[in-house]
Backbone bond lengths (Angstrom), bond angles and torsions (degrees), N, CA, C in turn:
res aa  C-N    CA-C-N  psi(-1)  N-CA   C-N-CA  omega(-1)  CA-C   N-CA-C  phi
1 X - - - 1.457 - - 1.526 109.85 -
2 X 1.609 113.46 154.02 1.588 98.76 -169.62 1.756 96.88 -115.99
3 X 1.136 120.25 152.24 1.242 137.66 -162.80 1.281 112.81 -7.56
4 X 1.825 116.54 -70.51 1.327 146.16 151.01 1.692 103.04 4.35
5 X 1.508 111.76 -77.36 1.206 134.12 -151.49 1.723 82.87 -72.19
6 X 1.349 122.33 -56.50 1.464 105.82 -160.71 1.720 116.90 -49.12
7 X 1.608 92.96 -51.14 1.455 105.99 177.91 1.655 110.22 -53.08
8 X 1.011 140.45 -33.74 1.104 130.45 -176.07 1.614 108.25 -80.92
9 X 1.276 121.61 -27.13 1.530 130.29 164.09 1.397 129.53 -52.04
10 X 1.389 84.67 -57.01 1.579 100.27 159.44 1.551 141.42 -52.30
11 X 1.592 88.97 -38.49 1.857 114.31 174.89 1.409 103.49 -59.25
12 X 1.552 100.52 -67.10 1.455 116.03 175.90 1.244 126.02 -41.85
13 X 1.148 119.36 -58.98 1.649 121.87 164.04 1.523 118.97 -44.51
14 X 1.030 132.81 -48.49 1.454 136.88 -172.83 1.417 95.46 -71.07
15 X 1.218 123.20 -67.37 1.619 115.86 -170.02 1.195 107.45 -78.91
16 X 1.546 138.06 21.35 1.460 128.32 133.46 1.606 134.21 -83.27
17 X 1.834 84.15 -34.11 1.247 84.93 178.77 1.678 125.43 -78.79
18 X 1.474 111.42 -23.05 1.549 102.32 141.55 1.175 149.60 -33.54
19 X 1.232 86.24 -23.28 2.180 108.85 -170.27 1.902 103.87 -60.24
20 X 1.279 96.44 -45.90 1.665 111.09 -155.76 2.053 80.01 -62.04
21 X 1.216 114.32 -67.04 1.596 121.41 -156.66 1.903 95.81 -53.18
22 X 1.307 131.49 -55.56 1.351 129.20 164.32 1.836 119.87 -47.74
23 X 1.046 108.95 -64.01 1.562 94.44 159.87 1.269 128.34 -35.46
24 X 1.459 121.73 -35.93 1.309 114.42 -166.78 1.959 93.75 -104.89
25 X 1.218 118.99 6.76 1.341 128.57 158.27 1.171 107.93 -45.67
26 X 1.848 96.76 -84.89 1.405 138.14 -156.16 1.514 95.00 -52.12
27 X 1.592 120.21 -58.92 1.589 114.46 -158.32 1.579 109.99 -66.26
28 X 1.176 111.85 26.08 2.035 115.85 -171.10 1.728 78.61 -90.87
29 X 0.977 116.74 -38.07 1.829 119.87 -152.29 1.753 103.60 -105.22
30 X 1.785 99.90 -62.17 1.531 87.12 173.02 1.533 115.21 -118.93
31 X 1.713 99.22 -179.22 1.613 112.57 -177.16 1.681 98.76 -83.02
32 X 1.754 97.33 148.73 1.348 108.03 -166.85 1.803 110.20 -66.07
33 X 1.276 126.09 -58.15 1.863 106.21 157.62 1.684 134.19 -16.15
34 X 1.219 98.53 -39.09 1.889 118.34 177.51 1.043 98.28 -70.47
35 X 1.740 127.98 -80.14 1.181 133.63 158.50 1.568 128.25 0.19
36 X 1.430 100.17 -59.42 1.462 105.56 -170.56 1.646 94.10 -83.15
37 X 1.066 122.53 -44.45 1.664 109.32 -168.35 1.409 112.04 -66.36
38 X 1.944 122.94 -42.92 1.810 104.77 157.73 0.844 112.54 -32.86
39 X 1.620 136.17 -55.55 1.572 139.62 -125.26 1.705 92.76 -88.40
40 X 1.559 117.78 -36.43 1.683 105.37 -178.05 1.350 110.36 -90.46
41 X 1.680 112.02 -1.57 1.740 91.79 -153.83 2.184 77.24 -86.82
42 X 1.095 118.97 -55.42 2.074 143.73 166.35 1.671 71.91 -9.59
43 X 1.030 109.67 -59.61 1.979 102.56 -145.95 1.352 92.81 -85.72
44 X 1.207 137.76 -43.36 1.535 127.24 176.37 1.305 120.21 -38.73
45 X 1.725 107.39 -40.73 1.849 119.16 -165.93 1.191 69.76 -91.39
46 X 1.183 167.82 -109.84 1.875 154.54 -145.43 1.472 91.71 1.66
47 X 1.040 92.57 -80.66 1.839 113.03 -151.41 1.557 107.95 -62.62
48 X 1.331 107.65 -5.72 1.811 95.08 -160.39 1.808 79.17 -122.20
49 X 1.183 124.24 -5.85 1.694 108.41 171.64 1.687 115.61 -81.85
50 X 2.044 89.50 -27.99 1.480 104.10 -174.53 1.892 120.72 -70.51
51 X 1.252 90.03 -13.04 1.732 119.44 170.59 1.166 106.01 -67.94
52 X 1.358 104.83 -57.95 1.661 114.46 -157.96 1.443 105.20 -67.13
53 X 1.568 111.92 -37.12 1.501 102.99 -170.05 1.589 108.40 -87.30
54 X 0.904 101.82 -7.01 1.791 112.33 -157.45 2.119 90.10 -94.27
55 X 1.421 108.14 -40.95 1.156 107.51 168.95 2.039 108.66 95.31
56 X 1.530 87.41 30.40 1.396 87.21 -158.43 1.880 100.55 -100.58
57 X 1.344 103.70 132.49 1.755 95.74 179.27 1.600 124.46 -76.95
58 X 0.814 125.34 124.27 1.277 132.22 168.49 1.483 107.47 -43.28
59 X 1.636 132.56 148.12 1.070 150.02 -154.75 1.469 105.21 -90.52
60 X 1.115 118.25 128.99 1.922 121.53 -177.32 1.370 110.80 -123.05
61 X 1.241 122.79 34.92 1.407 144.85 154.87 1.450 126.99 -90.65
62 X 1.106 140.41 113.13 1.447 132.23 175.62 1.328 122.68 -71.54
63 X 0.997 101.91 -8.28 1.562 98.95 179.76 1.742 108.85 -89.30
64 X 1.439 105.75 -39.89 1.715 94.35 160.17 1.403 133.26 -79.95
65 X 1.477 108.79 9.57 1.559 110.95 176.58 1.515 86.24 -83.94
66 X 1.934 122.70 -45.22 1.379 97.14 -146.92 1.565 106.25 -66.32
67 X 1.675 101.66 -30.79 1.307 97.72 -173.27 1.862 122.88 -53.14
68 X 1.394 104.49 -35.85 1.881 106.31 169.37 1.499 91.83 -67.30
69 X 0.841 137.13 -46.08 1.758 128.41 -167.07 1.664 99.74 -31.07
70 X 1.462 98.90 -73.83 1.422 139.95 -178.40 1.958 100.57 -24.39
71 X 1.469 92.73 -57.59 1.705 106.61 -165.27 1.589 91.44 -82.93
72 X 1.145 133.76 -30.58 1.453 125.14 -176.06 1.303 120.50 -67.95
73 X 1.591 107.65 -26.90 1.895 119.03 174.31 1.677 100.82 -66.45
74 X 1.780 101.05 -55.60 1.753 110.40 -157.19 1.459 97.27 -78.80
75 X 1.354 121.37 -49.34 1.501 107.22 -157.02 1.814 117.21 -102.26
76 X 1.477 108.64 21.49 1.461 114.04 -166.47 1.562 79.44 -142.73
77 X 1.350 116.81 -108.31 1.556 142.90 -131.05 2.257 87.49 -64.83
78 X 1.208 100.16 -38.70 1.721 78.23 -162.75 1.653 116.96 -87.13
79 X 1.786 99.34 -22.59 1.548 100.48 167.17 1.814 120.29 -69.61
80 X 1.699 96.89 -51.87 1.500 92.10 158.83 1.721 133.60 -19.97
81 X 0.990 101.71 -82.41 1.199 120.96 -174.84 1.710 97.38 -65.82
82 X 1.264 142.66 -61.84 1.343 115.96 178.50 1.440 124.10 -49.72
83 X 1.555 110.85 -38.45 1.852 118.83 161.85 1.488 104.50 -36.35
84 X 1.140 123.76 -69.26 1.297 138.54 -150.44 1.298 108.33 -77.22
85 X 1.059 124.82 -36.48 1.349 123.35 160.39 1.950 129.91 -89.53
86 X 0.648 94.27 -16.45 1.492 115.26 159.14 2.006 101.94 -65.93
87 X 1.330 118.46 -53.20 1.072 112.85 174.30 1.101 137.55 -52.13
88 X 1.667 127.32 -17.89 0.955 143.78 -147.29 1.741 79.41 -106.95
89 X 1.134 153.33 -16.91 1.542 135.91 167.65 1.507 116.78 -123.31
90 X 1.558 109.14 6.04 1.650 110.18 159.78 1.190 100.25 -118.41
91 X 1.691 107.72 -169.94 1.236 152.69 -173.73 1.701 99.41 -77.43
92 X 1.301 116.25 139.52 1.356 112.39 174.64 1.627 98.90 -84.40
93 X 1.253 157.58 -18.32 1.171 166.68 117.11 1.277 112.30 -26.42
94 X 1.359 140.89 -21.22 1.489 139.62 164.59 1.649 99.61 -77.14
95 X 1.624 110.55 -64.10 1.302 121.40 -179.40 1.552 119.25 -23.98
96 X 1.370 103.65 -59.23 1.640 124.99 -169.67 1.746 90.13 -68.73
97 X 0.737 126.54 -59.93 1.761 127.73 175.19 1.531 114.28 -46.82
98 X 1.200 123.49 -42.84 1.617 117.20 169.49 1.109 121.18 -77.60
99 X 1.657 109.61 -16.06 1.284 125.24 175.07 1.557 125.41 -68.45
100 X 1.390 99.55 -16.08 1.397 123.97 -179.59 2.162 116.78 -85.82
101 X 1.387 84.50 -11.41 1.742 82.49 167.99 1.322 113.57 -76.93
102 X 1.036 133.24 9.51 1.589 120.80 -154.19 1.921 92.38 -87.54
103 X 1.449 124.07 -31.50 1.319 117.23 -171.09 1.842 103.64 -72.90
104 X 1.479 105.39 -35.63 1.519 95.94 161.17 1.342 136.32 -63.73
105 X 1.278 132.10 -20.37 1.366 150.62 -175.60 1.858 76.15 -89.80
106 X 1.114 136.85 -88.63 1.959 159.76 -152.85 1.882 72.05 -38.65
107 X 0.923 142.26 -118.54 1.468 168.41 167.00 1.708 109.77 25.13
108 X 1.509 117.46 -47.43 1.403 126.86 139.56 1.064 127.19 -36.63
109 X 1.438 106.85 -63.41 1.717 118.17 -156.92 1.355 96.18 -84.66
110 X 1.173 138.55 -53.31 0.979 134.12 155.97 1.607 137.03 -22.51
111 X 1.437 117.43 -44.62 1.413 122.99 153.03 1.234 123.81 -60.65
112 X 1.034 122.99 -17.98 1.645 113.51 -169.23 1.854 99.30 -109.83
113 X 1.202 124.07 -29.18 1.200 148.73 -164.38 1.950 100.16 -90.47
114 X 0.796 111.57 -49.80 1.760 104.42 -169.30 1.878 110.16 -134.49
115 X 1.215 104.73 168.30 1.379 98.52 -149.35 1.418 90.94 -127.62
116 X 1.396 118.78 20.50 1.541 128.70 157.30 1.716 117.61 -146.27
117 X 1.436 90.80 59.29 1.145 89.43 -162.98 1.655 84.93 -151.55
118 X 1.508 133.59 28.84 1.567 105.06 -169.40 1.159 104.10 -121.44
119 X 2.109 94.29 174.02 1.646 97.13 -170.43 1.179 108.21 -92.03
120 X 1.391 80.69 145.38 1.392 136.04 -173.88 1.683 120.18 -99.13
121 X 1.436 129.14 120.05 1.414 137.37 -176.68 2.249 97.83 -43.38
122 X 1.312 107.27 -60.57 1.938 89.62 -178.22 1.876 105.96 -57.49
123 X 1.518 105.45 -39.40 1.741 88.17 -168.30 1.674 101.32 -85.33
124 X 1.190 143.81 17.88 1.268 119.84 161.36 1.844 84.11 -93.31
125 X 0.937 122.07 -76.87 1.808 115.66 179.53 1.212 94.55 -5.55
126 X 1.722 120.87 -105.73 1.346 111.25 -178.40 0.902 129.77 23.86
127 X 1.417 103.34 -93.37 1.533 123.70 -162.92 1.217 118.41 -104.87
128 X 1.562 119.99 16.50 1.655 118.90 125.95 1.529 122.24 -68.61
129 X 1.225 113.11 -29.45 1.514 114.11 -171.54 1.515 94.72 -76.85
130 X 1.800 113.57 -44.60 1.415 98.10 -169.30 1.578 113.17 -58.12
131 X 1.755 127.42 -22.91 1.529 135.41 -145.39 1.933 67.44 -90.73
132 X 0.671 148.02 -76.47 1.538 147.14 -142.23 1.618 102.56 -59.48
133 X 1.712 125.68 -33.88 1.270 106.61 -177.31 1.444 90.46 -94.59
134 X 1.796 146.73 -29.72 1.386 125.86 138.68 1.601 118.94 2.63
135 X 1.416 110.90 -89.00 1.365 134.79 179.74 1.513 105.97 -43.59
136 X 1.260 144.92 -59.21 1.154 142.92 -148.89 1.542 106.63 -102.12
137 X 1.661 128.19 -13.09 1.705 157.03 138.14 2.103 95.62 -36.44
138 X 1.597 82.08 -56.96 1.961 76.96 -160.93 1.207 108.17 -87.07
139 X 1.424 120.12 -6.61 1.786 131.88 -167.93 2.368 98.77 -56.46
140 X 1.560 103.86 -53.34 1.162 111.11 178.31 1.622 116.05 -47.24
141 X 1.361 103.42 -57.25 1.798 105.02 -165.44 1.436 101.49 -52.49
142 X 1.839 107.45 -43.30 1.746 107.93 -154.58 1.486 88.81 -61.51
143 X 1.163 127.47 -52.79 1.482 115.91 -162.54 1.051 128.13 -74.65
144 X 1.220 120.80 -5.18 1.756 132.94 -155.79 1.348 104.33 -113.72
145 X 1.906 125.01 -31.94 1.357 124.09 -152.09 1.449 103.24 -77.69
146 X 1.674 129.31 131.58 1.324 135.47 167.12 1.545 111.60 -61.33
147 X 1.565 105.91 -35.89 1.342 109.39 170.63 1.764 130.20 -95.06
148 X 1.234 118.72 -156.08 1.623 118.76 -167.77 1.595 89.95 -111.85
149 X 1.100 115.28 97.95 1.710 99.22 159.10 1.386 123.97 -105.47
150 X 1.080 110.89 20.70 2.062 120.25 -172.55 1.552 92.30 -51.25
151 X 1.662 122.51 -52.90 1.793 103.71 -167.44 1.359 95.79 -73.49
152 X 1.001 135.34 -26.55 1.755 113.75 -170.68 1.483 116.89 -82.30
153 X 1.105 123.20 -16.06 1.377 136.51 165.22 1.427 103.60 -90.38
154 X 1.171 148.36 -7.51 1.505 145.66 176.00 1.398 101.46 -101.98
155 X 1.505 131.26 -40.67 1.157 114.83 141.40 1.350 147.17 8.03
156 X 1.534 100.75 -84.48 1.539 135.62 -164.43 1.474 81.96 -95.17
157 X 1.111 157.93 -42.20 1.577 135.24 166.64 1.370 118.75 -70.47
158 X 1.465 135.36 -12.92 1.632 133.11 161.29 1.512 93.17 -88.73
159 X 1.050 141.53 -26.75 1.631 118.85 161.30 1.243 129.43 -74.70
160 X 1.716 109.13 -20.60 1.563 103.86 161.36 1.656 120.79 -62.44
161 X 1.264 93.99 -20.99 1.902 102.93 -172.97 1.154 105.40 -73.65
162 X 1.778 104.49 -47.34 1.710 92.84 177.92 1.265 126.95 -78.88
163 X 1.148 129.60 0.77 1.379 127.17 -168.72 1.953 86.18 -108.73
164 X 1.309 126.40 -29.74 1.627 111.24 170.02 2.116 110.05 -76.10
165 X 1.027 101.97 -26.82 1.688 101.00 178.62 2.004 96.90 -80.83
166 X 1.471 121.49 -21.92 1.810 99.47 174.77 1.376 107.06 -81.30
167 X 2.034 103.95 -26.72 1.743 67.35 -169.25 1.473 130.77 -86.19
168 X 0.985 110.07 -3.90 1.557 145.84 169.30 1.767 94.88 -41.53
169 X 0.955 117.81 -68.45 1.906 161.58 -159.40 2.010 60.72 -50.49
170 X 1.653 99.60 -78.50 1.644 103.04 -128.90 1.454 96.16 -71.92
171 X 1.366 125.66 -8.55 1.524 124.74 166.79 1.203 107.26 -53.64
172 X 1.019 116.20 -45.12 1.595 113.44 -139.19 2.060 93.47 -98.95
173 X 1.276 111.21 -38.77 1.687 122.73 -176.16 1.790 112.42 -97.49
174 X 1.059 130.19 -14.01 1.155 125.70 165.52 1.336 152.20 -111.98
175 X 1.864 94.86 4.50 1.538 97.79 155.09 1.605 163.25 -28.49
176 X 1.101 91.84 -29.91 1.460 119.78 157.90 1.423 126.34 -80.89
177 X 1.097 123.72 -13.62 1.628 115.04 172.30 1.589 111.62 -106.94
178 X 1.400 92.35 143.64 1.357 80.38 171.16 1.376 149.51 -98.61
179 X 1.605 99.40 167.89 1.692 113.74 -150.10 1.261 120.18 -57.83
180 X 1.457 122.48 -16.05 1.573 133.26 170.60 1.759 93.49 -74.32
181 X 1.396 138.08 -48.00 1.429 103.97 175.64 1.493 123.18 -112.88
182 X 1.275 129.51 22.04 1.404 122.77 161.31 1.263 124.16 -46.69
183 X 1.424 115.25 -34.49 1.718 97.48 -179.25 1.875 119.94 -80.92
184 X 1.574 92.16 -1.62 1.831 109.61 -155.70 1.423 84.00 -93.11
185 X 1.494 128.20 -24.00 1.517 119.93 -167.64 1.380 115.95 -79.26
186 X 1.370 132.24 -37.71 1.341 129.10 169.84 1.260 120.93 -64.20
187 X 1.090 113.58 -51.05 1.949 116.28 164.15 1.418 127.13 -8.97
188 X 1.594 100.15 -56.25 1.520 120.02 162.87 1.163 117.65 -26.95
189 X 1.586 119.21 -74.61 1.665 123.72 -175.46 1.594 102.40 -73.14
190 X 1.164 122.38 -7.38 1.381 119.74 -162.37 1.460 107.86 -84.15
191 X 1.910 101.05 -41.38 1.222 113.78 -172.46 1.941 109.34 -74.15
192 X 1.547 91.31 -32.08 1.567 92.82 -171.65 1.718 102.48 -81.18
193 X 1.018 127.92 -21.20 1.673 117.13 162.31 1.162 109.93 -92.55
194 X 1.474 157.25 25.45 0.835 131.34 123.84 1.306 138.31 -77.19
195 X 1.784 97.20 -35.20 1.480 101.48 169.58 1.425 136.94 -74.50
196 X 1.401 107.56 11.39 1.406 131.49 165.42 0.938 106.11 -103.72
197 X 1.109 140.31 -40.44 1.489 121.14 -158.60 2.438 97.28 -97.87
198 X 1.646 91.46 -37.15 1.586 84.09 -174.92 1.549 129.29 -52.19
199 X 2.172 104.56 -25.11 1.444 108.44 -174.40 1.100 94.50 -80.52
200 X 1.517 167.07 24.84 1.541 145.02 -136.43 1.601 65.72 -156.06
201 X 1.767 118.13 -91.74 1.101 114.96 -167.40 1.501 138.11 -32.48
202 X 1.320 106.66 -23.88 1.501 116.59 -162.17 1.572 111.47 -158.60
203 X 1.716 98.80 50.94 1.295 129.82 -176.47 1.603 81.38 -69.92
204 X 1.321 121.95 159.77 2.045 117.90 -36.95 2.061 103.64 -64.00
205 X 0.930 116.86 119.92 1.432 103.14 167.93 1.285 128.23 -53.82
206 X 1.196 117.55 123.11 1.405 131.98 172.72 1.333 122.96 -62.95
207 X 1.993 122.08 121.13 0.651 111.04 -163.78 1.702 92.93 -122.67
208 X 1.905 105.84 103.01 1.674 109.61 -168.48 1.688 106.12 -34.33
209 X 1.563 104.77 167.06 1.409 128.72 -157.67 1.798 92.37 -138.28
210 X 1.121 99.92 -48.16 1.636 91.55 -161.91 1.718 106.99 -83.25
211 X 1.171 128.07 140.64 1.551 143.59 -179.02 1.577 95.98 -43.35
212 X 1.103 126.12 -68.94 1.375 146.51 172.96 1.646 112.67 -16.38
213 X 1.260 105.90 -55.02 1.333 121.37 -171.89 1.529 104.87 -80.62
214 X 1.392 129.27 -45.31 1.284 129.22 173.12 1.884 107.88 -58.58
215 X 1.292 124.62 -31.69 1.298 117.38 167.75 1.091 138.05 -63.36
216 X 2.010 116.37 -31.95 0.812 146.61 126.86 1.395 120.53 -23.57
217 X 1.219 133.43 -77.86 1.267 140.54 -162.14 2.000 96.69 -62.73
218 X 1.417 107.69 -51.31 1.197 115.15 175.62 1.745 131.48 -50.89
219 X 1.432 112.11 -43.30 1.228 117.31 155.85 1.564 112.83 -64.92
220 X 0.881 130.93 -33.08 1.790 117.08 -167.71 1.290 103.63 -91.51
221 X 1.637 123.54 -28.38 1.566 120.18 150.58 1.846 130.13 -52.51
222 X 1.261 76.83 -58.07 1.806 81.22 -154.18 1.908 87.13 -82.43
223 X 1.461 144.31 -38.69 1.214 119.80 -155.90 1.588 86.41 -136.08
224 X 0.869 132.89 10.04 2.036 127.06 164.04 1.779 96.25 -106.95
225 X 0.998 105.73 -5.68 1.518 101.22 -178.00 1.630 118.48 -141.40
226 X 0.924 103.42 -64.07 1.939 101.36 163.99 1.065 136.41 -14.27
227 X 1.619 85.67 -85.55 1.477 111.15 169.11 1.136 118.54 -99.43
228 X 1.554 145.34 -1.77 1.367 135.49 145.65 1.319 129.91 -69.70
229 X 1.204 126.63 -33.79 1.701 138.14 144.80 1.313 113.57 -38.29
230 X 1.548 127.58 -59.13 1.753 122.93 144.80 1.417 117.40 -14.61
231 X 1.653 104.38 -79.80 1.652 103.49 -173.60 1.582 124.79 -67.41
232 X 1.345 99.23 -21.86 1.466 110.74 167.32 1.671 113.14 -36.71
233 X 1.729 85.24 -84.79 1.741 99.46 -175.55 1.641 109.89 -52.06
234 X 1.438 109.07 -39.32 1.788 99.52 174.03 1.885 108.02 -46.61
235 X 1.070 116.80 -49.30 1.521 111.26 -157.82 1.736 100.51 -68.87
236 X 1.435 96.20 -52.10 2.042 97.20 -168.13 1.465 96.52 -67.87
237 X 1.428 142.13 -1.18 1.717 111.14 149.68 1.637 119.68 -105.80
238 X 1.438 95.91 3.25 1.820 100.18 -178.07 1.481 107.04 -98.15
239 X 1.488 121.23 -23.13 1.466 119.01 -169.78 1.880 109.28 -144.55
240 X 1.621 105.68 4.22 1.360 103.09 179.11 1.355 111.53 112.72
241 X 1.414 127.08 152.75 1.142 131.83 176.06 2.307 98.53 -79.52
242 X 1.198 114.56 -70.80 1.537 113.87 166.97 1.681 118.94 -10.83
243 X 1.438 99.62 -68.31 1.781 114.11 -169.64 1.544 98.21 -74.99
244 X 1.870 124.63 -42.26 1.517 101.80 172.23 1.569 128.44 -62.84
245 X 1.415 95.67 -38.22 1.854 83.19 173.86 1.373 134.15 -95.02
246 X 1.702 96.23 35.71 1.218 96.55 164.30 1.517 109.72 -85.31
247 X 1.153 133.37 -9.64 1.362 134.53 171.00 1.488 109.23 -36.98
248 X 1.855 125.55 -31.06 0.915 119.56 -143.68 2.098 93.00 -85.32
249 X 1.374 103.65 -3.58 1.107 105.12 175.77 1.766 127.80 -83.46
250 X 1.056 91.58 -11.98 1.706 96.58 149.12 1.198 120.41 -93.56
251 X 1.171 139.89 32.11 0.982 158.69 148.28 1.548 126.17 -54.48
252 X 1.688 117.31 -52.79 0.984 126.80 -170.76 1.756 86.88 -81.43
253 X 1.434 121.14 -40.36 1.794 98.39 -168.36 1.318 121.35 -72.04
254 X 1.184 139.20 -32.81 1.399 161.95 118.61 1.719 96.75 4.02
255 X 1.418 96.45 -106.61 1.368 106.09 165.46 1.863 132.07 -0.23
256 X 1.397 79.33 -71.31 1.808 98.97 -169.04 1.617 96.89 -69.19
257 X 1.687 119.55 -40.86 1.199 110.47 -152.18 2.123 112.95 -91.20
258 X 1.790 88.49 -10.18 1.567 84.22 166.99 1.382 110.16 -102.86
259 X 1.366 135.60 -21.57 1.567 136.18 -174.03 1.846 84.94 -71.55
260 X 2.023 140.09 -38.42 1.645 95.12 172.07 1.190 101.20 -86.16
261 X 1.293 146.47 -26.09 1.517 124.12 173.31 1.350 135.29 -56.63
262 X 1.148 104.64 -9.23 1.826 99.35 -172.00 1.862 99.37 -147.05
263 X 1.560 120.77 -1.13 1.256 115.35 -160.61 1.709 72.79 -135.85
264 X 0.749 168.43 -90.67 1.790 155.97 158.82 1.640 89.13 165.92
265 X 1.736 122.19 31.55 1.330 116.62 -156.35 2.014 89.47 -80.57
266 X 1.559 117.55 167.12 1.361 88.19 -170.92 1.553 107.94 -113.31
267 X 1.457 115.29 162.09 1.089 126.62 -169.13 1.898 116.18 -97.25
268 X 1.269 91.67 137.06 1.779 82.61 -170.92 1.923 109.81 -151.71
269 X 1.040 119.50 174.10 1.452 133.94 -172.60 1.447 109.71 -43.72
270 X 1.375 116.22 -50.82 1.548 140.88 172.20 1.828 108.73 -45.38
271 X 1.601 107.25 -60.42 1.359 107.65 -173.02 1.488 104.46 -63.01
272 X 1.486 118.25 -51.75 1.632 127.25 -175.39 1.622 100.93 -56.68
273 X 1.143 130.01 -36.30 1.613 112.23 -177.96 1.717 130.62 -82.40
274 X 1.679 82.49 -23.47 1.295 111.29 170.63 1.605 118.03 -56.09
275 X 1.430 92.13 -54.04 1.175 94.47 -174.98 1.428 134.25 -69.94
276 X 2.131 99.14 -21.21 1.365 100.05 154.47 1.542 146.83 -57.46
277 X 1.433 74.14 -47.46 1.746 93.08 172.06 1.490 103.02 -38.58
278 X 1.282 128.61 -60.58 1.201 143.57 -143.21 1.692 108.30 -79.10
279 X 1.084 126.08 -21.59 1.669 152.41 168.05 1.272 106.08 -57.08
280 X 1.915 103.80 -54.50 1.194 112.41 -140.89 1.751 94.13 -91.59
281 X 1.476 109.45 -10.97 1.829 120.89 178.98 1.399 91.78 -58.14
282 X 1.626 102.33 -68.14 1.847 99.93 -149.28 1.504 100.47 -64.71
283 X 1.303 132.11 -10.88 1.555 116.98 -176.19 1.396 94.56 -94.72
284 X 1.500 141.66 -13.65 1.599 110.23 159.27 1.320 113.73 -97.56
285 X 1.008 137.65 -22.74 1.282 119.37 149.35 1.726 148.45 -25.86
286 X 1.700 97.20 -47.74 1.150 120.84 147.81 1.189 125.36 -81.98
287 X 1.431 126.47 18.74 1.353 117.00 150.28 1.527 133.61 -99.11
288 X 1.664 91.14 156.40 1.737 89.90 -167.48 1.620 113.47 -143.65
289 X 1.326 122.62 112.51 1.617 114.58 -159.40 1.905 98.41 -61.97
290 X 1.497 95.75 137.93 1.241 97.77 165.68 1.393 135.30 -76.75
């Protein structure tokens, strides 16, 4: 990857991996459907100011609305909401760690699906080494939890699938639009099925009270979603769908390291090795003999 690409990896990673510790903010106050519908409608006005200034027209073709339609169910509204509810019986530090399969699920689909996109002897390495500090991340919760969290962690692993089967989708169908609004285009259907379906589901909707929660709601809109859906789609057509979601592997350090700082979640031998392992994926992956 060339400089450009790192920095935007990097960006991306940090302001996702915040996401997990704010989600588990926000859900003290509201239900996770509510949650998710602030969180797309915040990121829609992101994306549609970033239009406005940028001067860029929105698409008057139906065939590329259906296709964002398509990515707004798989790669916004259904992982969301399984994250988010999944949270509500794990660890926001487990979350961000299951969240990290999606380049293993991306890495498959990707081979059979695109024809610059295959595996490769460093990215299966990789991302065996990354599945092992994965594995040895989740080794603690399974053994430690007083309670059952198998659906809330099964969750957050059928949303890693769907969010590795859209971006795959948006490689291959969204080349043609441009890269300042691809991530702003799915939002649309995302925002309009949630906000149908969240007032029905989770009648009367809650409209937060505490300051806390509006900051919350505000980061996972305007910069976990806005503008990270932006840098998203920039990376999976500049460097691959595989090499972009490996971002999701900073996930667990992010993750792990604000849920014990600010969530008192606890820190142990497992998370610290894990997390090496997981360092040490995306740098062979990204390697390439000169």
């Amino acid at each position: 990857m060339q400089p450009k690409h790192w920095a935007v990896f990097i960006l991306l990673g940090s302001i996702w991996s915040a996401s997990f510790l704010w989600i588990k903010i926000a859900l003290a106050e509201v239900t996770p459907l509510t949650l998710v519908a602030y969180r797309v409608l915040f990121g829609l006005i992101t994306g549609l100011i970033v239009a406005l200034v940028l001067h860029i027209p929105l698409p008057r073709d139906w065939k590329t609305w259906r296709i964002f339609a398509v990515l707004g169910l798989f790669n916004v509204a259904v992982p969301f909401v399984l994250i988010t509810w999944g949270e509500k019986s794990i660890d926001s530090a487990v979350a961000a760690i299951l969240n990290a399969t999606v380049p293993l699920f991306t890495v498959i689909l990707a081979h059979f699906f695109l024809d610059d996109d295959r595996i490769t002897v460093p990215k299966i390495t990789g991302l065996l080494i990354g599945f092992m500090g994965v594995v040895l991340l989740l080794s603690k919760d399974l053994s430690t939890s007083g309670h059952n969290p198998v659906l809330g962690q099964a969750a957050v692993i059928v949303a890693s699938l769907s969010y590795a089967g859209s971006y795959i989708y948006a490689r291959r169908n969204t080349a043609e639009v441009p890269g300042q609004i691809r991530g702003m285009l799915p939002l649309f259907s995302a925002s309009a099925m949630m906000w149908i379906i969240a007032p029905v589901a989770e009648a009367p909707l809650i409209i937060p009270r505490l300051p806390l929660t509006w900051i919350a709601l505000l980061w996972l809109g305007v910069l976990a979603t806005g503008l990270a859906m932006l840098l998203q789609y920039y990376l999976v057509h500049e460097i691959g769908p595989t090499r972009a979601t490996l971002v999701t592997y900073i996930f667990p350090l992010g993750g792990v390291l604000l849920g014990v700082l600010f969530l008192h979640e606890q820190l142990s031998w497992q998370l610290v090795t894990g997390a090496v392992l997981i360092i040490s994926s995306i740098a062979v992956v990204n390697w390439k003999k000169k």
